[in-house]
C-alpha positions in Angstrom: -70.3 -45.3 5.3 -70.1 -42.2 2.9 -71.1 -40.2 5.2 -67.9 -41.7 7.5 -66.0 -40.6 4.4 -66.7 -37.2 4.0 -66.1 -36.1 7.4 -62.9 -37.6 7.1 -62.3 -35.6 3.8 -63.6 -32.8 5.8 -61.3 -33.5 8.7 -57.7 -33.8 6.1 -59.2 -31.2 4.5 -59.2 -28.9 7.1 -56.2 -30.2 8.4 -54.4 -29.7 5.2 -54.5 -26.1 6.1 -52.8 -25.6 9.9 -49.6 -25.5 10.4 -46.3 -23.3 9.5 -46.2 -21.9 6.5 -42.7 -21.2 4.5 -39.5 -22.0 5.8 -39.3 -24.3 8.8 -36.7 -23.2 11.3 -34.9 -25.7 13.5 -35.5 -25.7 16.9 -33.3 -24.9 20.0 -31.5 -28.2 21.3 -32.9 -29.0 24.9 -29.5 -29.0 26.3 -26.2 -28.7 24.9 -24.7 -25.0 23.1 -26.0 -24.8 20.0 -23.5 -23.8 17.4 -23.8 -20.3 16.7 -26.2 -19.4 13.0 -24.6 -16.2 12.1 -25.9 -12.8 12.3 -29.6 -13.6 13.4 -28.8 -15.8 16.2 -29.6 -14.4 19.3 -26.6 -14.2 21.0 -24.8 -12.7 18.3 -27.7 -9.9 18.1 -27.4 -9.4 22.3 -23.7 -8.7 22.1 -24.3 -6.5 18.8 -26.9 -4.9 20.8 -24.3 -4.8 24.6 -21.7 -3.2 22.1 -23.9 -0.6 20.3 -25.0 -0.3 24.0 -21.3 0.0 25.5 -20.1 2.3 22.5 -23.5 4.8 23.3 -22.2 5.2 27.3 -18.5 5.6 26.1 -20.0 8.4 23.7 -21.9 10.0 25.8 -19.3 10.3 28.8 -17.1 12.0 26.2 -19.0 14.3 24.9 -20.2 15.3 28.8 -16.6 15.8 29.5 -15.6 17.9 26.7 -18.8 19.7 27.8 -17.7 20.6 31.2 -14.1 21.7 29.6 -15.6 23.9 27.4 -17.6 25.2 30.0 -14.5 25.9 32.4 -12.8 27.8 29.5 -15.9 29.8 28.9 -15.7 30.4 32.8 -12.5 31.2 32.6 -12.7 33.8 30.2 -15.4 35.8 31.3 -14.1 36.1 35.0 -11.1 37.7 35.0 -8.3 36.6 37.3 -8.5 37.7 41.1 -6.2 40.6 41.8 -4.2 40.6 45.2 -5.1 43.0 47.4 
C-alpha cells in the first residue's frame, strides 16, 4: 500500500511538470473563419508579407526602367547624330 502511494506521488509528480508553459493560446476552430486577432494572425502577416512582396516588384521595375532611360541618354550623347550623306 505505501509503496502503491509513492509511485503515484511519483507519477503526479512527474506529471506536474509536462505541459505548456506561459500563456495558453487558443486553438484554430475546426471549421468555420475564425475572426481575425490583429497583427499576429496569420493572414494578416501573409498579406503584410504579399504587399511588402508586391511593393519590392513595383520597386524594382521602376528603378530598371529609369535604368534603361538613363542608359539611352548616356547612348545618346556619346554617339553623335548620323549625318546624311
Amino acid at each position: 500500500m505505501i509503496r502503491t502511494a509513492l509511485v503515484l506521488a511519483l507519477c503526479v509528480t512527474a506529471l506536474a511538470g509536462c505541459g505548456l508553459r506561459g500563456d495558453l493560446v487558443r486553438p484554430v476552430p475546426l471549421w468555420g473563419d475564425p475572426p481575425n486577432e490583429g497583427p499576429n494572425d496569420p493572414r494578416t502577416l501573409k498579406a503584410e508579407e504579399e504587399r511588402r512582396a508586391a511593393e519590392a516588384a513595383a520597386r524594382e521595375e521602376r528603378e530598371r526602367a529609369e535604368a534603361a532611360g538613363e542608359r539611352e541618354a548616356l547612348e545618346a550623347q556619346t554617339q553623335p547624330p548620323a549625318t546624311p550623306q
